[in-house]
N, CA, C and O atoms as CSV, one atom per row, in Angstrom:
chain,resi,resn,atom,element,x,y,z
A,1,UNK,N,N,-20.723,36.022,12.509
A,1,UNK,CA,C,-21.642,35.200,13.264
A,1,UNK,C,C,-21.309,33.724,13.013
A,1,UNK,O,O,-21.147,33.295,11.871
A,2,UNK,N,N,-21.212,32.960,14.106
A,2,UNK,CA,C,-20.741,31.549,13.859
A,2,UNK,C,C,-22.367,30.673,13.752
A,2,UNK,O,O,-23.538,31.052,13.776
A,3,UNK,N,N,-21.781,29.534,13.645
A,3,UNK,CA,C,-23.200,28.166,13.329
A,3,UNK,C,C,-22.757,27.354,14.203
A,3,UNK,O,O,-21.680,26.769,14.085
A,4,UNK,N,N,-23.526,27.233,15.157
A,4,UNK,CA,C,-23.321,25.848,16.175
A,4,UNK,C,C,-24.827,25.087,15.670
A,4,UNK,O,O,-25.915,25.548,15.327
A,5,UNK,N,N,-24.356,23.874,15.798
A,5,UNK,CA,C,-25.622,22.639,15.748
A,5,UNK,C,C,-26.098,22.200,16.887
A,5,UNK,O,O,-25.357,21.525,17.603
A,6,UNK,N,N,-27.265,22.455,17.242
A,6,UNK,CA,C,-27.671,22.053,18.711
A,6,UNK,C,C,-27.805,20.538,18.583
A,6,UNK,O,O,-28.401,19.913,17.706
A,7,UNK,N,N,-27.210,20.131,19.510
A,7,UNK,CA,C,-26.918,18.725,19.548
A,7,UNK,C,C,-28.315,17.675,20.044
A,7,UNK,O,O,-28.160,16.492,19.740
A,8,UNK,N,N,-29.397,17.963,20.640
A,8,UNK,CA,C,-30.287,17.600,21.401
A,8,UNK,C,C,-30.653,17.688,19.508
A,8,UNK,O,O,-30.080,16.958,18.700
A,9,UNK,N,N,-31.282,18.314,19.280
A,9,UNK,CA,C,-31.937,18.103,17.630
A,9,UNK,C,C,-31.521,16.989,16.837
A,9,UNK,O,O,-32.238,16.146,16.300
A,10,UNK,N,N,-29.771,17.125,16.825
A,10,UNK,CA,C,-29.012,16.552,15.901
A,10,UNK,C,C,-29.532,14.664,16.455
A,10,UNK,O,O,-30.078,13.844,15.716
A,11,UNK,N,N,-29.200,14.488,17.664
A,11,UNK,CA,C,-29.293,13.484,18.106
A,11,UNK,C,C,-30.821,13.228,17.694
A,11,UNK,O,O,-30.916,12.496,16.708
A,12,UNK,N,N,-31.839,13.598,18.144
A,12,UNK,CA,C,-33.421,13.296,17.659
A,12,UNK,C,C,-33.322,13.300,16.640
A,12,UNK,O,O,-33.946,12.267,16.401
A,13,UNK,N,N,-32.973,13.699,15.590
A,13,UNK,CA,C,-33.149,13.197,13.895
A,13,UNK,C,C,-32.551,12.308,13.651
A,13,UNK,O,O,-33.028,11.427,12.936
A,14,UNK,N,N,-31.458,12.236,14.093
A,14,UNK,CA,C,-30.874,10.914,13.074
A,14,UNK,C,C,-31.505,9.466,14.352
A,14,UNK,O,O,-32.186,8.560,13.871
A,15,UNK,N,N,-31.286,9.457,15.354
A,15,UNK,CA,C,-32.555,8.801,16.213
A,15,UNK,C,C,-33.551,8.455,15.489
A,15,UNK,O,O,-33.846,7.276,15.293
A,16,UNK,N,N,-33.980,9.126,15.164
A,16,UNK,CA,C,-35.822,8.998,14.530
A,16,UNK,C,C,-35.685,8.482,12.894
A,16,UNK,O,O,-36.491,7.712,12.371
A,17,UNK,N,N,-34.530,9.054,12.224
A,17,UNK,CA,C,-34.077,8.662,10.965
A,17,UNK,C,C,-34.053,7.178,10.728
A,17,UNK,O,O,-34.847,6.622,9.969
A,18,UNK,N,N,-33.063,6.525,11.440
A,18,UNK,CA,C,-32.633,5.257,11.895
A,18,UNK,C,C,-33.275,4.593,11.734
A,18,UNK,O,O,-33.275,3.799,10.793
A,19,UNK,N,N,-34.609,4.743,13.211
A,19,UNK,CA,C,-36.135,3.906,13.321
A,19,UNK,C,C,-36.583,3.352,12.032
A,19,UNK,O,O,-36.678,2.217,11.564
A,20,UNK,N,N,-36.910,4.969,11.476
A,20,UNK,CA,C,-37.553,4.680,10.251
A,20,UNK,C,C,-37.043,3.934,9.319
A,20,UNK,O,O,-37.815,3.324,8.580
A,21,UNK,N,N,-35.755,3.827,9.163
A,21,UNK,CA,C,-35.290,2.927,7.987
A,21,UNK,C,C,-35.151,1.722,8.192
A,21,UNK,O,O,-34.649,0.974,7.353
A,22,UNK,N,N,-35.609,1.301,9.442
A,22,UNK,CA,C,-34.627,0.059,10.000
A,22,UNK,C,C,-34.837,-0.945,8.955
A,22,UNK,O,O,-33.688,-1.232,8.618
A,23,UNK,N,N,-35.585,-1.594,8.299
A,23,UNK,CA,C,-35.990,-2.471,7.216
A,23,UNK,C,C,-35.287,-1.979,5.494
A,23,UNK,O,O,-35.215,-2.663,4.473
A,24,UNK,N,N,-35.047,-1.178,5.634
A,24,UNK,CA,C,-34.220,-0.419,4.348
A,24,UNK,C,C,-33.178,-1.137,4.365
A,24,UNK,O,O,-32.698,-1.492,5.442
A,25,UNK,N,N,-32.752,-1.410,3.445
A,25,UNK,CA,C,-31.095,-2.378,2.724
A,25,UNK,C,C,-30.586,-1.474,3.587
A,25,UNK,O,O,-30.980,-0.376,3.979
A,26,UNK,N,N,-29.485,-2.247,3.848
A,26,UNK,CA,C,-28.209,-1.114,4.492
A,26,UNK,C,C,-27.446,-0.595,3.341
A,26,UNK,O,O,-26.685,0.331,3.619
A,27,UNK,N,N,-27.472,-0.922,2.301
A,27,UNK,CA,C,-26.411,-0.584,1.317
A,27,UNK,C,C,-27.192,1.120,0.962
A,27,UNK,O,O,-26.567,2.180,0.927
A,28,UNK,N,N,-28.555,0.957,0.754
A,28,UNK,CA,C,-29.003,2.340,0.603
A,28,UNK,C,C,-28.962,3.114,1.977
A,28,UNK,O,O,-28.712,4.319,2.006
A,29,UNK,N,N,-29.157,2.549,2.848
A,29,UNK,CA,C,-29.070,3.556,4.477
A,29,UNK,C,C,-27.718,4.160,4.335
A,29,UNK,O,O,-27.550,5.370,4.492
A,30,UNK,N,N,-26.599,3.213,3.995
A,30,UNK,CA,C,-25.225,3.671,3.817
A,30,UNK,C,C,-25.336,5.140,3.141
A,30,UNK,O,O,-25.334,6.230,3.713
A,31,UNK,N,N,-25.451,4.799,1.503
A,31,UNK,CA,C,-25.336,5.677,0.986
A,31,UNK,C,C,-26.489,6.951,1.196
A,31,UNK,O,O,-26.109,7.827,0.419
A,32,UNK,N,N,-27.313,7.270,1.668
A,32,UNK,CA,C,-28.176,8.707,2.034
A,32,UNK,C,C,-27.288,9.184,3.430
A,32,UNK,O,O,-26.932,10.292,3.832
A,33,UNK,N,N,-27.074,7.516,4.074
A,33,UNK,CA,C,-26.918,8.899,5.450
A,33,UNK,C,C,-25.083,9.569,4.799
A,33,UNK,O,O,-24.683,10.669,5.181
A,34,UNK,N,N,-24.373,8.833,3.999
A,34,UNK,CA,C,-23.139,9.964,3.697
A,34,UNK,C,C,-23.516,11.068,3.262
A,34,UNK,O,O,-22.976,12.127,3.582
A,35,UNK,N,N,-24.691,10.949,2.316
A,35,UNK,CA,C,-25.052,12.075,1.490
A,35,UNK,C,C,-25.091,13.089,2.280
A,35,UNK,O,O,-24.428,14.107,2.086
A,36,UNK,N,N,-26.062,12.871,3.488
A,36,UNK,CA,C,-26.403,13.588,4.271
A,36,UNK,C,C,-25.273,14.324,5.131
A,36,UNK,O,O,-25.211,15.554,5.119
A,37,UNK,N,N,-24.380,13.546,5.878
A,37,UNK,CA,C,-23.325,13.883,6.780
A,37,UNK,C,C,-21.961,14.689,5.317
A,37,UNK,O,O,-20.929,15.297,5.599
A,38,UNK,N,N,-22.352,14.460,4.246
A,38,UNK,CA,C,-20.936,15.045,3.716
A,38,UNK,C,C,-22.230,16.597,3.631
A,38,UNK,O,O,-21.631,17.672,3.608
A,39,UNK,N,N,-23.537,16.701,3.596
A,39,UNK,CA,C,-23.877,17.878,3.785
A,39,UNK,C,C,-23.879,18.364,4.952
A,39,UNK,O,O,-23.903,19.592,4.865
A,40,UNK,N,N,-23.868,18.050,5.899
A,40,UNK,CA,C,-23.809,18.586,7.557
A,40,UNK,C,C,-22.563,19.365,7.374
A,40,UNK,O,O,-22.367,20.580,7.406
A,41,UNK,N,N,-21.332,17.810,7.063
A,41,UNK,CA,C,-20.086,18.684,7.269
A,41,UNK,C,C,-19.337,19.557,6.176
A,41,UNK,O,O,-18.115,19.544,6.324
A,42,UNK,N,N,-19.803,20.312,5.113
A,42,UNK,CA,C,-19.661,20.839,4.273
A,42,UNK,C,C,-20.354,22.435,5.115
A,42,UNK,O,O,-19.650,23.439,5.229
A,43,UNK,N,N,-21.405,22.388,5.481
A,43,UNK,CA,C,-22.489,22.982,6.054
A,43,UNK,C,C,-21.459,24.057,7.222
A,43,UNK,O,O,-21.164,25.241,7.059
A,44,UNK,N,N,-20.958,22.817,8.794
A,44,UNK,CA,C,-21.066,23.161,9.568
A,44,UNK,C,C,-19.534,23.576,10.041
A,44,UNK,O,O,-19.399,24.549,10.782
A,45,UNK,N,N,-18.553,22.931,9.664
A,45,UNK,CA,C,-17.103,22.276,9.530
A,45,UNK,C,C,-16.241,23.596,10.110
A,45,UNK,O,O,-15.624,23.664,11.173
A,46,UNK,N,N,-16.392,24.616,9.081
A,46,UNK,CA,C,-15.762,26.037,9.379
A,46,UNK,C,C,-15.848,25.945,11.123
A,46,UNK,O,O,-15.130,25.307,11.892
A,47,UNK,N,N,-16.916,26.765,11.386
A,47,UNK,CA,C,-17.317,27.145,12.971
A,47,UNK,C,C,-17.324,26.127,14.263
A,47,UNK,O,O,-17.309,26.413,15.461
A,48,UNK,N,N,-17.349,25.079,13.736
A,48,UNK,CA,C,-18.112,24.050,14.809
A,48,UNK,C,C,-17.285,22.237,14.524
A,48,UNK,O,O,-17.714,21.090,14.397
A,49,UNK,N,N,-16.230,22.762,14.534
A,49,UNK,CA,C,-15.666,21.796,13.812
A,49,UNK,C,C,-15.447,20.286,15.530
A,49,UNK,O,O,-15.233,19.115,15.214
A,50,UNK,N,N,-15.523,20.560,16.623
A,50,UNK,CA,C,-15.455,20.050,17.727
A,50,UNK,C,C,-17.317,19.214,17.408
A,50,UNK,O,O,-17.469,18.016,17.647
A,51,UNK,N,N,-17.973,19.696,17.112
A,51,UNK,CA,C,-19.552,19.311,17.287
A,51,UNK,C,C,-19.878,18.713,16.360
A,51,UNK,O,O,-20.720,17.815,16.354
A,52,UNK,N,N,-19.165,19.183,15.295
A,52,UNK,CA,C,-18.744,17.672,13.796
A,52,UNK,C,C,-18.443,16.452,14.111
A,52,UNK,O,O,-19.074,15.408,13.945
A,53,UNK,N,N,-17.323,16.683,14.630
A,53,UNK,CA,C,-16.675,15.531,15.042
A,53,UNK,C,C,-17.334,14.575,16.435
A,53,UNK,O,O,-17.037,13.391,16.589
A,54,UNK,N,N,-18.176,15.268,17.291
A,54,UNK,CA,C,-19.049,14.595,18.254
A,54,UNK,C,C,-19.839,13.801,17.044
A,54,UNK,O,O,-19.728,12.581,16.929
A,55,UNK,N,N,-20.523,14.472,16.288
A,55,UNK,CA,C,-22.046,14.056,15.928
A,55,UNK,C,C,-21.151,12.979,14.694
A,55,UNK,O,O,-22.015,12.401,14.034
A,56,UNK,N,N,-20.077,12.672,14.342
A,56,UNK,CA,C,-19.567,11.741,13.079
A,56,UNK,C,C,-19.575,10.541,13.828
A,56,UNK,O,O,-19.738,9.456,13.271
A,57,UNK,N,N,-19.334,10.706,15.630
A,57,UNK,CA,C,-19.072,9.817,16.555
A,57,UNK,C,C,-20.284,9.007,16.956
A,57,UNK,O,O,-20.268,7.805,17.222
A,58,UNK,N,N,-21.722,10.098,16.971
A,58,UNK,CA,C,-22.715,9.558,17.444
A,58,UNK,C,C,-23.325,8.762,16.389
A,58,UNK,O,O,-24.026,7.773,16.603
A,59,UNK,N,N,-23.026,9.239,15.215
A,59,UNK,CA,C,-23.831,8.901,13.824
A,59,UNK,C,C,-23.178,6.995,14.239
A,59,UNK,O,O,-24.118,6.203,14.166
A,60,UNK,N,N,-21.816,6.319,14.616
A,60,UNK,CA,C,-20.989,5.487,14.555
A,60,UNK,C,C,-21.718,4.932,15.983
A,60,UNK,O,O,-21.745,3.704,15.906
A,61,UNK,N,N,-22.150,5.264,16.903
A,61,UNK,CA,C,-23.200,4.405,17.814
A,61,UNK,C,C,-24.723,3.843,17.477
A,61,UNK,O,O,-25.502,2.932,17.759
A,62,UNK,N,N,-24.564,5.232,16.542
A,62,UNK,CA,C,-26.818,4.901,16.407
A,62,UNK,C,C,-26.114,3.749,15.895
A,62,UNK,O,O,-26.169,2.700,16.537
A,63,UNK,N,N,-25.392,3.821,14.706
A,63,UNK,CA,C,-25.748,2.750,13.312
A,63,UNK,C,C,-25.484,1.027,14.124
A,63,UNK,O,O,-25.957,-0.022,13.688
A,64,UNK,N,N,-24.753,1.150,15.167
A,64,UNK,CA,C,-24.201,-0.416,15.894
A,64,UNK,C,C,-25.453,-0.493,16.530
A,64,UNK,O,O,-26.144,-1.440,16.156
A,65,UNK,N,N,-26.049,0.417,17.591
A,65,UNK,CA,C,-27.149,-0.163,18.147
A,65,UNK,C,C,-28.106,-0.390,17.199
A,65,UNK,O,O,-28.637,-1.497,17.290
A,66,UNK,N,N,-28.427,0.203,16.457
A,66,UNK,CA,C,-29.657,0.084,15.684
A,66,UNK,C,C,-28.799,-0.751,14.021
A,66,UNK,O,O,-28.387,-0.291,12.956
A,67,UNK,N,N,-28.882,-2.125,14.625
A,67,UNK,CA,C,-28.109,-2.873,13.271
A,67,UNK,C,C,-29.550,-3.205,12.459
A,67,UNK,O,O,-30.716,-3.373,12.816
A,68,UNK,N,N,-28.840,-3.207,11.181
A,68,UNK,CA,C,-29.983,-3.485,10.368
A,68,UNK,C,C,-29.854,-4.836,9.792
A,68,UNK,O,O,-30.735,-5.280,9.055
């Protein structure tokens, strides 16, 4: 059985993640959201390795639009 990440989710969390931190140092936003993405892609990487690589892409738009 494979693991796909539904992307509509993926996008609303880190979306909503973002918001919330916007006033947070960037130096700590830095370091949780790797934490986070070296767990996604540890997680997801095997099966879904095309939908990794979307969402490493989207993670690299939120963070420009939403500058802190």
């Amino acid at each position: 059985m494979k693991i796909k990440s539904s992307s509509k989710k993926m996008r609303a969390k880190l979306k909503e993640w973002l918001k919330a931190n916007r006033t947070t140092d960037i130096h700590e936003v830095k370091r949780r959201l790797d934490r986070s993405l070296v767990g996604y892609y540890n997680y997801y990487v095997t099966d879904n390795i095309k939908q990794v690589n979307n969402f490493k892409d989207k993670v690299k738009v939120f963070l420009i639009k939403y500058q802190f």
